[in-house]
Wavefront OBJ file of the C-alpha trace (Angstrom):
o trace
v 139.750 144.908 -83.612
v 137.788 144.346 -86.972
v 139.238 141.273 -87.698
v 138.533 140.121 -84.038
v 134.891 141.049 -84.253
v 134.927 139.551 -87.849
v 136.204 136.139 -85.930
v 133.563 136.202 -83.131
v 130.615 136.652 -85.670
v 131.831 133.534 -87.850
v 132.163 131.563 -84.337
v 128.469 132.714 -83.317
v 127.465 131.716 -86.855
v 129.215 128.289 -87.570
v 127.811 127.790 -83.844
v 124.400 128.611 -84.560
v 123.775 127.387 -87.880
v 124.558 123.453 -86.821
v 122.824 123.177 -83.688
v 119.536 125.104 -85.333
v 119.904 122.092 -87.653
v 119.764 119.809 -85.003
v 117.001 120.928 -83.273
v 115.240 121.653 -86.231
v 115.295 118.306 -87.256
v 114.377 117.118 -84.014
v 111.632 119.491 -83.578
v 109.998 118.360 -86.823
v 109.950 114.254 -85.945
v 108.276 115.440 -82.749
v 105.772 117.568 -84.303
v 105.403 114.726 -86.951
v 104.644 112.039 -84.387
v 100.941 111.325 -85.248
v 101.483 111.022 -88.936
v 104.905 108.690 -88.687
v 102.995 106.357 -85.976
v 100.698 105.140 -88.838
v 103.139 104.978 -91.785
v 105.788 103.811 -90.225
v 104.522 101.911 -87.379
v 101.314 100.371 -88.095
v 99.663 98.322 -85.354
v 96.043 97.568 -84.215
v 95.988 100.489 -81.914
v 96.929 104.296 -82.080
v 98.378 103.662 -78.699
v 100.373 101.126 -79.749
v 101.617 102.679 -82.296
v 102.667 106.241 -81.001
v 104.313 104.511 -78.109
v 106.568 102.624 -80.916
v 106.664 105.608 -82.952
v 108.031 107.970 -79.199
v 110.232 105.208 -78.895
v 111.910 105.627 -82.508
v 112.344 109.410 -80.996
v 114.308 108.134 -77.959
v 116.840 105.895 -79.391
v 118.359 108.686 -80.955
v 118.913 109.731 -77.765
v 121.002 106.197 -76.353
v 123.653 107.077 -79.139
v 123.966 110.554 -77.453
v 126.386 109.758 -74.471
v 128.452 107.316 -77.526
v 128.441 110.433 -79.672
v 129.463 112.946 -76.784
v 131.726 111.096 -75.679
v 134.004 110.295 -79.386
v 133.440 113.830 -80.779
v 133.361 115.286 -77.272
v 136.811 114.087 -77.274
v 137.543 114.416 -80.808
v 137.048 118.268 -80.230
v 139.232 119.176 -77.292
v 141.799 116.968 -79.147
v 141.808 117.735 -83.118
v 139.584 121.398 -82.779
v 136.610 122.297 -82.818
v 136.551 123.679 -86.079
v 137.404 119.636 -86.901
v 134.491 118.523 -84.519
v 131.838 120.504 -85.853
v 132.468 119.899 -89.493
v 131.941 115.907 -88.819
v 128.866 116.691 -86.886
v 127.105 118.795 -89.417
v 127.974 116.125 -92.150
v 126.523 113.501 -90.172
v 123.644 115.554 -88.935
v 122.326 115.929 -92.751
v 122.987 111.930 -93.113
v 120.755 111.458 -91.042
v 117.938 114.003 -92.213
v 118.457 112.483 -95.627
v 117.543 109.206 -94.539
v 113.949 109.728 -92.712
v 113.594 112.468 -96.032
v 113.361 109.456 -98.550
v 112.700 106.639 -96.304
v 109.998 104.395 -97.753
v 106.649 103.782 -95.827
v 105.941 100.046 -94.005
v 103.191 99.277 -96.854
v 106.214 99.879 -99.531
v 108.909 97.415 -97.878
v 107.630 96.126 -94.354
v 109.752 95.774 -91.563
v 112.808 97.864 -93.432
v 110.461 101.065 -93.501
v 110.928 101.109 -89.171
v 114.663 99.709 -89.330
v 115.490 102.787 -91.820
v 113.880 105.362 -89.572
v 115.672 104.083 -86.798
v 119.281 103.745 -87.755
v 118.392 107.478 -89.676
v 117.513 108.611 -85.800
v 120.977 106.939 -84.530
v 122.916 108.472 -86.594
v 121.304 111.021 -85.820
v 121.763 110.914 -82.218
v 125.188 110.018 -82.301
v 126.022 113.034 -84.084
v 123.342 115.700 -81.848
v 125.825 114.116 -78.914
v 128.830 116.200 -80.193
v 126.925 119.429 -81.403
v 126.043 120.960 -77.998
v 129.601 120.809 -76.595
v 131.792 121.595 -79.265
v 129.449 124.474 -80.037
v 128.968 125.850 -77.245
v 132.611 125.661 -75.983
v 133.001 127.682 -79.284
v 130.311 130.500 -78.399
v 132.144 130.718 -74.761
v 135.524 130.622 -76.045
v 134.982 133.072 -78.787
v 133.425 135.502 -76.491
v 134.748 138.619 -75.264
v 135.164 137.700 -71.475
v 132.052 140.302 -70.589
v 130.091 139.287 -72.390
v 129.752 135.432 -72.449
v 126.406 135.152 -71.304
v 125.376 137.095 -74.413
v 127.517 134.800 -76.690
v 126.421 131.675 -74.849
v 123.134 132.664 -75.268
v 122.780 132.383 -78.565
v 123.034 128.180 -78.279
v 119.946 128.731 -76.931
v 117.954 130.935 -79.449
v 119.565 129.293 -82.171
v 117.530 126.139 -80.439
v 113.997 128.370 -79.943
v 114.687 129.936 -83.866
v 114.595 125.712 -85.003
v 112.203 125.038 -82.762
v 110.127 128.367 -84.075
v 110.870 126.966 -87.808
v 109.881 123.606 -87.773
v 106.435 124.831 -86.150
v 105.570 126.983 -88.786
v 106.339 124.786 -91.192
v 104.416 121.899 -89.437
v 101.524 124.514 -89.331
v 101.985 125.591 -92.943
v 101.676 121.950 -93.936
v 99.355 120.670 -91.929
v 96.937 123.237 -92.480
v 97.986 123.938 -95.913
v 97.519 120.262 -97.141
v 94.157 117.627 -96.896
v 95.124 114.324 -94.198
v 95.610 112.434 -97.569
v 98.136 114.989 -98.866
v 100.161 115.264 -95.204
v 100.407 111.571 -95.141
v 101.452 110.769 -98.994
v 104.140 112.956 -98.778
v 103.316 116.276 -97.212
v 105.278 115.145 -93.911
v 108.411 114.541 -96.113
v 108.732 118.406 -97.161
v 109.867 119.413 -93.714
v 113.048 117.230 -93.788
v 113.886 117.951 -96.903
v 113.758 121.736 -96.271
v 116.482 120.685 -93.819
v 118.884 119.228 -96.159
v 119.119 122.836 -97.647
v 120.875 124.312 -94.398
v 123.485 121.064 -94.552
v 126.076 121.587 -96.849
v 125.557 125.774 -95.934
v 126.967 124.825 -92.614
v 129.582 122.399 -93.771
v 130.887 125.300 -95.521
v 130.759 127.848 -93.135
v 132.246 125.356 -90.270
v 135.414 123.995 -92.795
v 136.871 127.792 -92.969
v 136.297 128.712 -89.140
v 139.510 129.175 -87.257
v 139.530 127.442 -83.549
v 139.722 129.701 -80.399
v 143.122 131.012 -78.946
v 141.512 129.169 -75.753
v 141.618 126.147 -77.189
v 144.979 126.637 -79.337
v 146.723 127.571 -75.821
v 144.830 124.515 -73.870
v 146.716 122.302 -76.191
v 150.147 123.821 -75.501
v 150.057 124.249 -71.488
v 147.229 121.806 -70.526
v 147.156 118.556 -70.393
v 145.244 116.200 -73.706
v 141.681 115.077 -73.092
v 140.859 112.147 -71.779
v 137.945 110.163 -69.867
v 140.269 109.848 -67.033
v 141.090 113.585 -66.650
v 137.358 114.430 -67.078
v 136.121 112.006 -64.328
v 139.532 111.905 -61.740
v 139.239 116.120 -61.799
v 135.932 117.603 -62.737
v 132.947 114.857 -61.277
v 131.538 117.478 -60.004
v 131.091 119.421 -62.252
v 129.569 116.963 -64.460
v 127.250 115.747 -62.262
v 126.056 119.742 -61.590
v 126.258 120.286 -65.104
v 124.357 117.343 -65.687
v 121.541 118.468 -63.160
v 121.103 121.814 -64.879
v 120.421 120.270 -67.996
v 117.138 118.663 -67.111
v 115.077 121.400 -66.619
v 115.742 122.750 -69.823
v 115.539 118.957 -71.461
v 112.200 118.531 -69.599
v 110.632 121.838 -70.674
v 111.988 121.435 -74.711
v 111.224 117.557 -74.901
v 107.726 117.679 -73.301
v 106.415 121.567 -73.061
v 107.695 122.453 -77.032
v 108.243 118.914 -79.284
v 105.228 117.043 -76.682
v 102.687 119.879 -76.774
v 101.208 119.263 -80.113
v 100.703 115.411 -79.483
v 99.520 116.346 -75.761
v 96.821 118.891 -77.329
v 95.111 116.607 -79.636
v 95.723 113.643 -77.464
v 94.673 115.195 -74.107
v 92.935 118.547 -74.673
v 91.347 117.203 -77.703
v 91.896 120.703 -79.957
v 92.950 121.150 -83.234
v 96.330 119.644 -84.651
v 97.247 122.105 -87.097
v 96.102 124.914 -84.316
v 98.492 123.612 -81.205
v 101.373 124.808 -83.633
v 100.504 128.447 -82.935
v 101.219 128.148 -79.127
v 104.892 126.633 -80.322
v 105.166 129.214 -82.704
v 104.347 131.802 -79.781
v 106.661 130.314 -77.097
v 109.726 129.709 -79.240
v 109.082 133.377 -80.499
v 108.866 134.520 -77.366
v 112.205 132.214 -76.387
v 114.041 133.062 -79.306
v 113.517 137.383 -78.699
v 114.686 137.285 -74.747
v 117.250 134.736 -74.280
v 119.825 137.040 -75.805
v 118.649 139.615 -73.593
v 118.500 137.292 -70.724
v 122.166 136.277 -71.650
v 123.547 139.901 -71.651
v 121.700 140.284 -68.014
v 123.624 137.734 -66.558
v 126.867 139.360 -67.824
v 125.264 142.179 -65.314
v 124.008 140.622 -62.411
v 125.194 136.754 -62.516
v 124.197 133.527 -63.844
v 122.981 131.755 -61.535
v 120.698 133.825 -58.960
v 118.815 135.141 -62.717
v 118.620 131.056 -63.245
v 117.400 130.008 -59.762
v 114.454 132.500 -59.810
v 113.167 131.733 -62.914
v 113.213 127.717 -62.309
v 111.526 128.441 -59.062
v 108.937 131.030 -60.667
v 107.985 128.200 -63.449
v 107.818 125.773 -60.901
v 105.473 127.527 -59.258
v 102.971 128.563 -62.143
v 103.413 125.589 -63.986
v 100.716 123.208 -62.229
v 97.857 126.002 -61.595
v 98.147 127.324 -65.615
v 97.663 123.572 -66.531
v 95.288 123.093 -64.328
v 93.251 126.025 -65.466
v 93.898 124.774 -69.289
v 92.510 121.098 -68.379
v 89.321 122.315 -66.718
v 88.160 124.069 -69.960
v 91.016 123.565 -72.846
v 90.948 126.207 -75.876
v 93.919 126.915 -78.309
v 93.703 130.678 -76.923
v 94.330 129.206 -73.444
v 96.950 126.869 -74.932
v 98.868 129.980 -76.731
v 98.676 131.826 -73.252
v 100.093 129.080 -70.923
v 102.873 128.392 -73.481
v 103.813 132.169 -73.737
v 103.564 132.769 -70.011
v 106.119 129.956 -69.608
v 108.475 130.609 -72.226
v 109.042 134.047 -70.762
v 109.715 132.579 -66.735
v 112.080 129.855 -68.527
v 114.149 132.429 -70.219
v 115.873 133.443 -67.110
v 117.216 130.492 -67.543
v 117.956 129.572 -71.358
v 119.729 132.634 -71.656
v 122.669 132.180 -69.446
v 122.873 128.582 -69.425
v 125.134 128.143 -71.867
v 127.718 130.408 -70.644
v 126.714 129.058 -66.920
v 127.601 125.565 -67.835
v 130.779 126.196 -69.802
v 132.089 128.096 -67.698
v 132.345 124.667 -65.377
v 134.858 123.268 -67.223
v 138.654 124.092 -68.428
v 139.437 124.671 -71.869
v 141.533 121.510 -72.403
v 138.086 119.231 -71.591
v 135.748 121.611 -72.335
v 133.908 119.887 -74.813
v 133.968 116.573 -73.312
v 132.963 117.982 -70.133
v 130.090 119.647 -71.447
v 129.177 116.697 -73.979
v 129.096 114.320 -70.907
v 126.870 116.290 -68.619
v 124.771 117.522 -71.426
v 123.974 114.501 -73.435
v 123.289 111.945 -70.312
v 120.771 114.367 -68.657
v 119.126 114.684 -72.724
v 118.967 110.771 -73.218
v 117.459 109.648 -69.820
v 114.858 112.949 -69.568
v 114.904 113.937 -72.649
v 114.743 111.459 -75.221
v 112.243 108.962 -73.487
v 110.620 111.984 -72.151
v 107.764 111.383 -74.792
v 107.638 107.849 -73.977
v 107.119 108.041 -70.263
v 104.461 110.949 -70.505
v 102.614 109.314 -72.836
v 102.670 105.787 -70.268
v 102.203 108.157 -67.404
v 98.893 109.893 -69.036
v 97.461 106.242 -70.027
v 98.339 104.396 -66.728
v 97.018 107.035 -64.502
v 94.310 108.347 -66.226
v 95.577 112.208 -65.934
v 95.852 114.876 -68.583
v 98.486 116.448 -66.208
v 100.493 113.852 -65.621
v 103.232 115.354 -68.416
v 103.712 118.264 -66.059
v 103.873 116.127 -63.045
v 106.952 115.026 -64.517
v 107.746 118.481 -65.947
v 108.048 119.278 -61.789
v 110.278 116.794 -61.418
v 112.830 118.209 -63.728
v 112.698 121.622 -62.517
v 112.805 120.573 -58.916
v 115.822 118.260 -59.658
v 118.045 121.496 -62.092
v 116.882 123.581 -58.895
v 118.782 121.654 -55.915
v 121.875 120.889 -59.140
v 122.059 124.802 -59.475
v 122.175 125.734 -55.956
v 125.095 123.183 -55.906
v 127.504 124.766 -58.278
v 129.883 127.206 -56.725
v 128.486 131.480 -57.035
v 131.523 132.053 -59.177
v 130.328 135.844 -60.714
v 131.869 136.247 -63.555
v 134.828 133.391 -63.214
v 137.242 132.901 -65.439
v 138.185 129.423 -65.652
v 140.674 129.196 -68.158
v 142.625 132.304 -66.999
v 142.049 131.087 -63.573
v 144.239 128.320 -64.044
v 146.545 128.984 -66.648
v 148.016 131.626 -63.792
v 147.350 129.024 -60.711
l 1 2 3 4 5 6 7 8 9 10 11 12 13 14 15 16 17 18 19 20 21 22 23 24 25 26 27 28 29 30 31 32 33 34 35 36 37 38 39 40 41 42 43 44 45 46 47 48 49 50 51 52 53 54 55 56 57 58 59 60 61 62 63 64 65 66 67 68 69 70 71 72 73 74 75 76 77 78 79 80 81 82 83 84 85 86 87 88 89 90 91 92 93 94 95 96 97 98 99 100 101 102 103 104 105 106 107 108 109 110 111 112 113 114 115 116 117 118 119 120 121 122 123 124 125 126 127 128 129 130 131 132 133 134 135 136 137 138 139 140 141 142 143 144 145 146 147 148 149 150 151 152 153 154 155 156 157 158 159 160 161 162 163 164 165 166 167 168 169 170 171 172 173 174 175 176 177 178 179 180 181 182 183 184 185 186 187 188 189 190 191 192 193 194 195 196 197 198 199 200 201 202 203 204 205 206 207 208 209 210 211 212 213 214 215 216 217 218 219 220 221 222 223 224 225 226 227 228 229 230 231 232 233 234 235 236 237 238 239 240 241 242 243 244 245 246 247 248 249 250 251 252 253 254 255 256 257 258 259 260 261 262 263 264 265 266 267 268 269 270 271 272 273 274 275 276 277 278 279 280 281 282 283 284 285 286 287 288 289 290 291 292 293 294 295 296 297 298 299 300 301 302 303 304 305 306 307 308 309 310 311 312 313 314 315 316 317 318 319 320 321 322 323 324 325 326 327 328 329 330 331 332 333 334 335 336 337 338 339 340 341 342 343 344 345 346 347 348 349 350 351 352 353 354 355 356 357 358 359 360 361 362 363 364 365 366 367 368 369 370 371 372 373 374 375 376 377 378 379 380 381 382 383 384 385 386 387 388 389 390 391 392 393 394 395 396 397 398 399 400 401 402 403 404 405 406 407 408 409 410 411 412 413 414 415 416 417 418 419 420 421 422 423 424 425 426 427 428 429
């Protein structure tokens, strides 16, 4: 029994410590948006240049499905254990590439081409850290309590997402504008190098699941073919569910800072405190959240709280346009982050549990990483065109709506399996 526990908390760990480096990383080029635009991406507007510079953000996200897809596959086939290793090594790559990159007024056009091969790289490897980690968490789980385990992806994601806003407030406020954009906006990245090799280390002496080990004795191997021929359906579901929860990260959380001093017009270095109080408030209940839906179920908890933010969303941004203040902005983002975790907290165990142990990973790699690149990582992009061509402040949460609405008709789609258990399902079937 010790040894077992002793197993589960190095599977929640090597899970946790990756995919915090990921989002981390991600987090920080978001919140980093306005200063990259001008080093990096100097042209005779601001617009200009922080469309170019959103744009850098979302080709990351192209190489997603490509990296889902080869490590997605690599995973149900050589491990996870294997998987996640690669990822992690190629995740801090990537970091160490925008950490030393050279500014355009150093080297000209190789300053932009260095950020952006750094972000697919980047992207390629982000496409195989959701699936083979979170197929981990699930697998690793004792069968009552997935939710719990699964939840965890998700407050690993709110803990990065929490870091890299305090230390985008402690440097922007801590540092003049000459400071931040010498080489103040570097220190973030490199901060994130340090959690690299901890999780290469942690990942190479992990031992895979007994889910897995027994998926590649009775099942049959991974492959496109098997993923598509027998489980479309639960991609495409799977793939539905993700958008809310890439809408909410990509535009409420990375977005908000850029929308604040864009839109609202308040203080940079103050729209980090509302980030800092959402992902706070994200990162304390999705666990709890998580061990609910071990209770009760995963998805009714998940429908109501996709329909409650739907429904506040539009009147608390409303009331934040007509008269913006960072106490307003703090409230809004806490108000939200607490309706949304009814959903973060079972949603990893709610999507894993779509797919078989044998294409597990690929499953969830394919669903998760398609819905990420087309609503996620152009999610910036399109908000920012959106808010310019029609004149709105809200038109980021217009499209915000969309994303819930669409993850609302997905989830009512996927079968009210309570507490299913796929793998033992059809190993006796």
């Amino acid at each position: 029994m010790a040894a077992s526990r002793s197993l589960n908390t190095r599977a929640v760990t090597a899970a946790v410590i990756g995919n915090a480096l990921e989002w981390y990383d991600f987090t920080v080029f978001g919140l980093m948006t306005v200063v990259i635009a001008g080093l990096f991406f100097p042209t005779s507007s601001d617009y200009s240049s922080l469309l170019l510079t959103t744009a850098s953000f979302g080709v990351a996200f192209v190489m997603r499905p490509v990296g889902g897809i080869v490590l997605g596959l690599y995973a149900d086939r050589a491990g996870r254990k294997a998987a996640l290793s690669l990822v992690i090594a190629l995740m801090t790559l990537g970091i160490l590439l925008l950490a030393i990159a050279p500014p355009y007024s150093a080297i000209g056009i190789g300053a932009p081409l260095m950020i952006v091969f750094g972000r697919l790289l980047q992207g390629f490897s982000a496409g195989g850290e959701f699936g083979s980690s979170t197929a981990l968490l699930i697998e690793a789980a004792p069968f009552s309590k997935r939710g719990f385990y699964g939840s965890w992806q998700m407050a690993s994601q709110a803990a990065a997402l929490l870091l890299g806003a305090v230390v985008g407030a402690l440097i922007t406020h801590g540092l003049s504008p000459e400071a931040l954009k010498s080489w103040g906006w570097r220190v973030p990245f490199v901060l994130g190098l340090v959690i690299g090799p901890i999780g290469f280390y942690i990942r190479r002496h992990l031992a895979d699941s007994e889910a897995f080990l027994h998926a590649q004795q009775t099942a049959r191997r991974a492959t496109l073919r098997e993923v598509f021929t027998n489980h479309s359906r639960e991609v495409v579901c799977g793939l539905g569910t993700v958008i809310a929860l890439t809408v909410t990260i990509y535009v409420l959380i990375s977005y908000l800072p850029t929308f604040a001093v864009k839109q609202l017009k308040l203080p940079y270095a103050q729209s980090f405190y509302a980030v800092i109080a959402g992902n706070l408030l994200l990162m304390v209940l999705s666990p709890l959240t998580g061990a609910w839906s071990d209770r009760i179920g995963r998805k009714g908890l998940s429908m109501w709280s996709l329909v409650l933010t739907l429904a506040i969303i539009y009147p608390l941004f409303s009331w934040l346009a007509a008269a913006p203040s960072v106490s307003k902005l703090i409230l809004v983002q806490a108000l939200l982050s607490i309706t949304l975790s009814g959903y973060y907290g079972p949603f990893g165990a709610l999507i894993a549990e779509l797919f078989p142990a044998n294409v597990r990973s690929t499953g969830l790699s394919l669903a998760y990483n398609i819905a990420v690149m087309v609503f996620g990582g152009f999610g910036q992009f399109i908000v920012t065109w959106l808010t310019k061509t029609t004149g709105s402040p809200l038109a980021p949460i217009y499209y915000v709506m969309a994303g819930l609405a669409l993850s609302t008709v997905a989830l009512a789609c996927i079968p009210g399996m309570r507490h299913a258990d796929l793998d033992a399902r059809r190993k006796h079937a």
